[in-house]
N, C-alpha and C positions, 0 to 999 in steps of 0.2 A: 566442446560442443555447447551451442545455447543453451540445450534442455539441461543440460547439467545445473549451468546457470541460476536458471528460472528453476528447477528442482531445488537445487541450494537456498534459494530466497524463500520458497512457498517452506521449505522445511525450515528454515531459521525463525519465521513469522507466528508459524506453528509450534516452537519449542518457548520463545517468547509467553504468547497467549498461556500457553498451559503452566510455566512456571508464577504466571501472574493468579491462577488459578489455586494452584499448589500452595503459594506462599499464606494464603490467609486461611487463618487457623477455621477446622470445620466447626466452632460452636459459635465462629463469626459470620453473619451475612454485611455487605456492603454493595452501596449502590450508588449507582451514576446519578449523579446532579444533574449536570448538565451535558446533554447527548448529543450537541449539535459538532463538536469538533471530533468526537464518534464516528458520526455517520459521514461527517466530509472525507476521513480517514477511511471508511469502508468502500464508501463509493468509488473514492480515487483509487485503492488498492485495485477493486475489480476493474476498472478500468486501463489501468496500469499493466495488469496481467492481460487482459485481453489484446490491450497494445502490443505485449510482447509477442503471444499467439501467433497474432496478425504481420508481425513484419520477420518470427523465421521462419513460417507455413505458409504465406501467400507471396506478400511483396516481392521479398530477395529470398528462396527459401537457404536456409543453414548459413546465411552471411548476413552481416549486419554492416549495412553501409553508412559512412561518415553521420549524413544527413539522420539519419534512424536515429542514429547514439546522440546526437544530439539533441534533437527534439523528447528523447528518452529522458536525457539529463536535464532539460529545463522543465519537466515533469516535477523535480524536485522542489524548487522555489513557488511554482505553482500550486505545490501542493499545501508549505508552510503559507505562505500569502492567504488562500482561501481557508485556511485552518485558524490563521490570524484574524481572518473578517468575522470569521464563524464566531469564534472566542470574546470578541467585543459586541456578538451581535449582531452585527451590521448584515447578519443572511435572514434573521426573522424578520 
């Protein structure tokens, strides 16, 4: 089933973040420099998931047709490329 899926991703995203939380000792505080490759990463994540929402609850419900998985997978390069422009800059 998709929602397994998409439950799989949002909990692995989720165990990620928190071990990233976990690992720095609590008498340490650290902070983001620079936020812009951050927020390109947040943004696309929500939009990513809404994507998904959207194409097993409305479009094709509980199938996911050729064309979906595809435009799903080139999500990916889209995502490094814009995170790449961000990283140089080139988004401020």
């Amino acid at each position: 089933r998709s929602a397994t899926i998409t439950g799989s991703a949002s909990f692995n995203l989720l165990v990620i973040v928190g071990l990233c939380i976990v690992v720095i000792p609590s008498n340490e505080i650290r902070r983001m420099k620079d936020m812009d490759v951050f927020v390109v990463t947040v943004v696309l994540m929500f939009f990513a998931y809404l994507w998904l929402a959207v194409i097993v609850v409305f479009i094709t419900p509980e199938v996911i047709d050729l064309w979906e998985a595809l435009v799903t997978l080139l999500g990916e390069p889209v995502l490094v490329y814009v995170a790449y422009m961000a990283d140089i800059g080139f988004l401020r």
